[in-house]
C-alpha positions in Angstrom: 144.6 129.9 55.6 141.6 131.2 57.5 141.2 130.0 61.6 138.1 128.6 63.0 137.5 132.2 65.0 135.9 135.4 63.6 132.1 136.0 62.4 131.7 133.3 59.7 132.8 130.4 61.8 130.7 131.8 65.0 127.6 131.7 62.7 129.0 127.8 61.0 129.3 126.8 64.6 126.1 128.3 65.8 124.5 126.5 62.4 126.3 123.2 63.5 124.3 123.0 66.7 121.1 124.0 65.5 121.3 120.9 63.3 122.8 118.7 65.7 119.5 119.7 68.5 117.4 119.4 65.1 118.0 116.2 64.9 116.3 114.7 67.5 113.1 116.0 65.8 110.5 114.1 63.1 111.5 115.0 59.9 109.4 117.9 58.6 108.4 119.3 54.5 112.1 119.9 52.7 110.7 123.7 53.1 114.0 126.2 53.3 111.4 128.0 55.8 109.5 126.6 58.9 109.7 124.5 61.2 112.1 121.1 61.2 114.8 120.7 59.2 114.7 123.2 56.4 117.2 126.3 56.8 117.1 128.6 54.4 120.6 129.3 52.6 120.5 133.2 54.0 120.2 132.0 57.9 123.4 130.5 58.2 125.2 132.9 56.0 129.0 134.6 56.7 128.7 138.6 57.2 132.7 138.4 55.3 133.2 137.4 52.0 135.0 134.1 52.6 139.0 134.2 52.1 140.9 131.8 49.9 141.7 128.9 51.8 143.7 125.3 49.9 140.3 123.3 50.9 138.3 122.5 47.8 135.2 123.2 50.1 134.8 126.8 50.3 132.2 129.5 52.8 128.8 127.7 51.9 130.5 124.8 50.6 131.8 124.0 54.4 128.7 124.3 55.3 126.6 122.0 52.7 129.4 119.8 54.2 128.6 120.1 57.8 124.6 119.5 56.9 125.9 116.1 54.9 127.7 115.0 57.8 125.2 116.0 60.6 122.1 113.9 58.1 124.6 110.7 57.6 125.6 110.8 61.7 122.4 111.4 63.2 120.7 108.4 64.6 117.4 107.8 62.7 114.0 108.2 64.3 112.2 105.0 63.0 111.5 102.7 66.4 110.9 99.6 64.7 108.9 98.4 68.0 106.4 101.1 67.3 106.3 100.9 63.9 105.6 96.8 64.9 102.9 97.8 67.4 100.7 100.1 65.9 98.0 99.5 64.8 98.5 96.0 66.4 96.2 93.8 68.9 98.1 91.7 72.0 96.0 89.3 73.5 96.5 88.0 77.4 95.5 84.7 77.8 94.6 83.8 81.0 95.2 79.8 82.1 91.6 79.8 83.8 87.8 80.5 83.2 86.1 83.5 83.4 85.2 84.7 87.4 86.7 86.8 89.8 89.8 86.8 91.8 93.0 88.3 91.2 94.1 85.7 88.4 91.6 87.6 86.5 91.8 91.1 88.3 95.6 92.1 87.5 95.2 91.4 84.0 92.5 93.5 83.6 93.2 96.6 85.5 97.3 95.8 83.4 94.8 96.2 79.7 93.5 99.3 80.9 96.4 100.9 82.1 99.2 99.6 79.8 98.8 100.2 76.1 99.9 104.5 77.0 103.3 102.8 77.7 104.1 100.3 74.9 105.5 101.7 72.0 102.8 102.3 68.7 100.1 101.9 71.8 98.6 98.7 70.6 95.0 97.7 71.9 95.2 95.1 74.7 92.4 92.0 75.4 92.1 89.4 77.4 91.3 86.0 76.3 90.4 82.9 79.2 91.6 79.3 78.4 90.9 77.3 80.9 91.9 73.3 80.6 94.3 71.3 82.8 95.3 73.7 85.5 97.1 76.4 83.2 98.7 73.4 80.7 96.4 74.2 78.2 97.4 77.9 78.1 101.1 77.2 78.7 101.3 74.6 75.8 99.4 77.1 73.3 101.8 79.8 74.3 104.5 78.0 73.4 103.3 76.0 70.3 101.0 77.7 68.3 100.6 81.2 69.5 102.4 83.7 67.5 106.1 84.5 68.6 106.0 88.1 67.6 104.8 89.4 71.0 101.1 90.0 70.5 100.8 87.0 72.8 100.8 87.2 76.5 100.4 84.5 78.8 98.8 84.8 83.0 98.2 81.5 84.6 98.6 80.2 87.9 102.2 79.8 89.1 101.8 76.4 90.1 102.4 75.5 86.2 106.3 76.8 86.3 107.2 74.1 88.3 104.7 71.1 87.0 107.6 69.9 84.3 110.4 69.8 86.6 108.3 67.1 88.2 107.3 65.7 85.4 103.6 66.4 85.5 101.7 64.8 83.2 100.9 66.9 80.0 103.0 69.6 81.2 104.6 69.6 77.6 106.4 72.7 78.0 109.6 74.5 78.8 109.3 77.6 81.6 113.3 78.1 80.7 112.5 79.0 77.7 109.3 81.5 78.2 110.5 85.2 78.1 108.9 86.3 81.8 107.4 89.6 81.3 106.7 90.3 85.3 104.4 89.5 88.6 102.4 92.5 89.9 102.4 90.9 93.1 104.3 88.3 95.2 102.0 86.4 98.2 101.8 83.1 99.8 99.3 80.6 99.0 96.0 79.6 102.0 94.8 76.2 102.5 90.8 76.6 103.5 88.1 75.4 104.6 84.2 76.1 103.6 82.7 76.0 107.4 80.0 75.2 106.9 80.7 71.3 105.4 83.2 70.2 107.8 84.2 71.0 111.6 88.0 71.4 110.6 89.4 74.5 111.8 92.8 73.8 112.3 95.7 72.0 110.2 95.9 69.7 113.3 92.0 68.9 112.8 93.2 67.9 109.4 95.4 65.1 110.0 91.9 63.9 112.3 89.2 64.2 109.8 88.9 63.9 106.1 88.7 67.0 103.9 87.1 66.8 100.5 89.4 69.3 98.5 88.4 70.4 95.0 91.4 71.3 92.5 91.5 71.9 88.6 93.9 69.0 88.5 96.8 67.1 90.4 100.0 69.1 88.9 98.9 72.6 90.3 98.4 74.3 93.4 94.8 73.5 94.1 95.8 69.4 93.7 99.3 69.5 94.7 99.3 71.2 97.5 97.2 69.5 99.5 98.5 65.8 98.8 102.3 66.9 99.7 100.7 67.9 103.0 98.9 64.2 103.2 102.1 62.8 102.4 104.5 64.9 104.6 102.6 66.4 107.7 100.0 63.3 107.7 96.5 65.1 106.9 93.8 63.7 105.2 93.0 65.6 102.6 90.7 64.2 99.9 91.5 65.5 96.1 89.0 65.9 93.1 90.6 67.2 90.1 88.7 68.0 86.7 87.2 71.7 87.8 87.3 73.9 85.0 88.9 76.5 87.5 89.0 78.1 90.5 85.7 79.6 90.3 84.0 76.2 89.8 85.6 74.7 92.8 83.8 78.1 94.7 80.7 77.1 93.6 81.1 73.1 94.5 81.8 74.5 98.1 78.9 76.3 97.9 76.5 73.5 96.7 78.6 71.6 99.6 80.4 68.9 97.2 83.4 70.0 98.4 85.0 71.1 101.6 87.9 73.4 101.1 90.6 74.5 98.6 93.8 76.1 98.0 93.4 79.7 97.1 96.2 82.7 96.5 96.1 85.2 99.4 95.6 88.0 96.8 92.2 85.8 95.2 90.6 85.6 99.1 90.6 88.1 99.6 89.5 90.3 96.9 85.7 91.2 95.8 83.2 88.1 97.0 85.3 86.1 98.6 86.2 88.9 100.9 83.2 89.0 102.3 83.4 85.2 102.9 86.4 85.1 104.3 84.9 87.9 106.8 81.6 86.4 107.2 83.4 83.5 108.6 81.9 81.5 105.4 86.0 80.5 105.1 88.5 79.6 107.6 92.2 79.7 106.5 94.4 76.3 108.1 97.7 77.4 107.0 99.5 79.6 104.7 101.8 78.0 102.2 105.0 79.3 100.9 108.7 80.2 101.5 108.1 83.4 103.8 104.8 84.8 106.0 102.5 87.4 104.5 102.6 90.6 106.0 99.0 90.7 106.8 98.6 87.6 108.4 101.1 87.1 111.0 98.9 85.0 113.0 98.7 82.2 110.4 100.7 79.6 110.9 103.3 78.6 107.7 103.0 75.2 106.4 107.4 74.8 106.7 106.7 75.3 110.4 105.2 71.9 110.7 107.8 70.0 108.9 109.2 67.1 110.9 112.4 66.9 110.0 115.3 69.4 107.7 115.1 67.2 104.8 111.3 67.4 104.5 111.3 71.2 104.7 114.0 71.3 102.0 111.4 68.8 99.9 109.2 71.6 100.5 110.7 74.7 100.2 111.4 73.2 96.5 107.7 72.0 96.0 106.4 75.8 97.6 109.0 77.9 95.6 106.7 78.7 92.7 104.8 80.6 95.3 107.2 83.9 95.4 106.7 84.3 91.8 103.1 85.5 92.4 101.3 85.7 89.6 104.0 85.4 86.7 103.5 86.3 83.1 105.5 85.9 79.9 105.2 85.2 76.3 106.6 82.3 74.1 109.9 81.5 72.9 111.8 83.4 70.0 109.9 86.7 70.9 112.0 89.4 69.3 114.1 90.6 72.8 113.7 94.6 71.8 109.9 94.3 71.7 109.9 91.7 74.8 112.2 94.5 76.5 109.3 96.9 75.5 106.5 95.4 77.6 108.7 94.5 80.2 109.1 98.5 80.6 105.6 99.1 79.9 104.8 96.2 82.7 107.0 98.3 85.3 105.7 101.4 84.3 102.4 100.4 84.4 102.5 98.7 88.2 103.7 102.3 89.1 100.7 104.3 87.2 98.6 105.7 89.7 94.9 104.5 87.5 96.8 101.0 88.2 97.5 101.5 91.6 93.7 103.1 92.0 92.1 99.9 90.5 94.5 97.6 92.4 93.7 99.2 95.7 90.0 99.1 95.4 89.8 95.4 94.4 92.1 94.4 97.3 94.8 93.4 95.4 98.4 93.4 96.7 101.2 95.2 94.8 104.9 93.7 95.5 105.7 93.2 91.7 108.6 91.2 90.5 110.4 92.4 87.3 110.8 90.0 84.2 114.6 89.7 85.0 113.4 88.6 88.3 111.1 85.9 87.4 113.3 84.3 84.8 116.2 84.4 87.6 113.6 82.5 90.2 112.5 80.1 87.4 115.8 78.9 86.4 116.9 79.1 90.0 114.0 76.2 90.4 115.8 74.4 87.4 118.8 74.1 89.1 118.0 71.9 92.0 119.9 69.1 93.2 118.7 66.2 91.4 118.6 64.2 94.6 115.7 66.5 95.7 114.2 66.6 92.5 113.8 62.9 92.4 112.2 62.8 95.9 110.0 66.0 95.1 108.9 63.7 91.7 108.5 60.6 94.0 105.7 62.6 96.5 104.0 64.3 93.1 101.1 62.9 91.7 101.7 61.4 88.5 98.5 63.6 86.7 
């Protein structure tokens, strides 16, 4: 019985791993010549007439038998997240209006950038639904949008935490999203438009009335400042019902309101830069768990709490804050294909165009990876209900 050694089996072995480094290529024409797959019988021939040998599987038999195996072992090509993708639109819905700041910013320069990275390259828009501080989007996300990941969701972090509390129409489940990624992490600014009010301090505020405008009660822009009214003792007056952010800008401007709460990143990127260094805007506080690194002069708003009890209440309240700006699509998403963007996402906060665009609008870049987000999220889920009930207590109803 023939051995593995001599001149046939050297050329059967040599055959073996052409195939086997073959395999990881797209499969070509059948051709016997070319490139691909197709070997022509004469390539992989023995120089010595085979000897007889008990196996019914004899010279190029062994070989026909090697090629079988290799076809029937190799993993197949087909991604079926490409094959899903291509061709394929994914919208970003983004829980405000149309405006600047970096709500709007990081999703834009994230469309450009990020279809190179996702598997079958699909096109990437952007889509704005304002309504309710972020519920509207949030709801739709979870409801009615498709559950196939062509749906991507950006709104304002304050909505993760508006059903814990109860919030009214918060009629969703953040649990249950499938978070996707933050580009950035970075505390929250309570302001003041200088020129409607002599405030200038935090201290000033629990003084004299602020007129604050907010989208509505159960996010930042409303919440915010009526835990501070209710804990530190200012006197901030709330307005809900803007369509978003940018509106509340504009009420400042026409002097209907007084102040708001704003993202660090939003000040101070594109006009209300310049604001903020025209003196137009005064920053009171920053709110969050930690200090940004750029403003180490601004007091944080735990600093003023009066006792350990009411830090804790807000330390629970503030917590949404270190998610940034978190984004995710709906429930039942297929995991390979929400795997896929979540690569794409960290590749893409890494790309150098991103990191271009990103630096000239002022935007900060201390992302958070999906696994991240949904660990901070259901860490906020799994409060003590003792401080849940007094965090519900101190929330606005609406």
């Amino acid at each position: 019985m023939p051995g593995l050694g001599g001149a046939g089996a050297h050329q059967r072995r040599a055959a073996v791993r052409l195939f086997a480094r073959r395999a990881a290529s797209p499969l070509p024409a059948p051709a016997g010549r070319g490139r691909g797959w197709g070997l022509s019988t004469t390539s992989i021939s023995t120089s010595k007439e085979p000897r007889p040998c008990p196996s019914p599987f004899r010279g190029e038999g062994r070989l026909a038998l090697a090629f079988g195996l290799l076809c029937c072992l190799s993993p197949a090509r087909a991604d079926p997240v490409e094959d899903f993708y291509r061709g394929k639109t994914i919208s970003i819905y983004i829980g405000s209006g149309e405006g600047a700041g970096a709500l709007t910013a990081y999703p834009q320069a994230i469309a450009e950038v990020i279809p190179k990275y996702i598997p079958g390259h699909p096109m990437v828009i952007l889509r704005n639904m304002p309504g309710a501080g972020g519920f509207k989007a949030a709801m739709f996300l979870q409801s009615v949008a498709p559950r196939d990941g062509t749906a991507w969701g950006f709104i304002t972090r304050g909505f993760v935490r508006a059903p814990l509390l109860k919030a009214q129409g918060a009629d969703f489940d953040p649990v249950k999203f499938q978070w996707i990624g933050s580009p950035s992490r970075e505390p929250t600014v309570a302001t003041v438009w200088t020129g409607a009010t002599n405030v200038r301090t935090l201290e000033d505020a629990t003084r004299e009335e602020v007129v604050y405008g907010a989208t509505s009660l159960g996010t930042d822009t409303g919440l915010f400042p009526v835990v501070m009214n209710k804990l530190l003792g200012t006197k901030f007056k709330v307005v809900p019902g803007y369509k978003s952010s940018t509106e509340v800008d504009l009420a400042m401007q026409r002097g209907e309101a007084q102040g708001k709460i704003w993202t660090w990143g939003s000040l101070k990127s594109e006009r209300s830069l310049e604001w903020l260094k025209q003196g137009k805007v005064k920053i009171l506080t920053q709110i969050g768990l930690d200090k940004a690194a750029d403003l180490p002069d601004v007091p944080l708003v735990l600093d003023y709490a009066r006792n350990a009890a009411d830090r804790q209440l807000m330390e629970l309240i503030f917590s949404p804050v270190a998610l940034g700006y978190p984004s995710f699509m709906g429930p039942d998403v297929p995991r390979e294909r929400v795997q896929a963007i979540r690569e794409a996402f960290r590749k893409t906060i890494a790309d150098p165009r991103f990191v271009e665009i990103s630096r000239k609008q002022n935007l900060a870049l201390d992302p958070l990876t999906g696994e991240e987000v949904e660990a901070l999220v259901r860490r906020l889920y799994a409060m003590p209900s003792a401080t849940v009930e007094r965090a519900r207590d101190i929330v606005p109803p609406s």
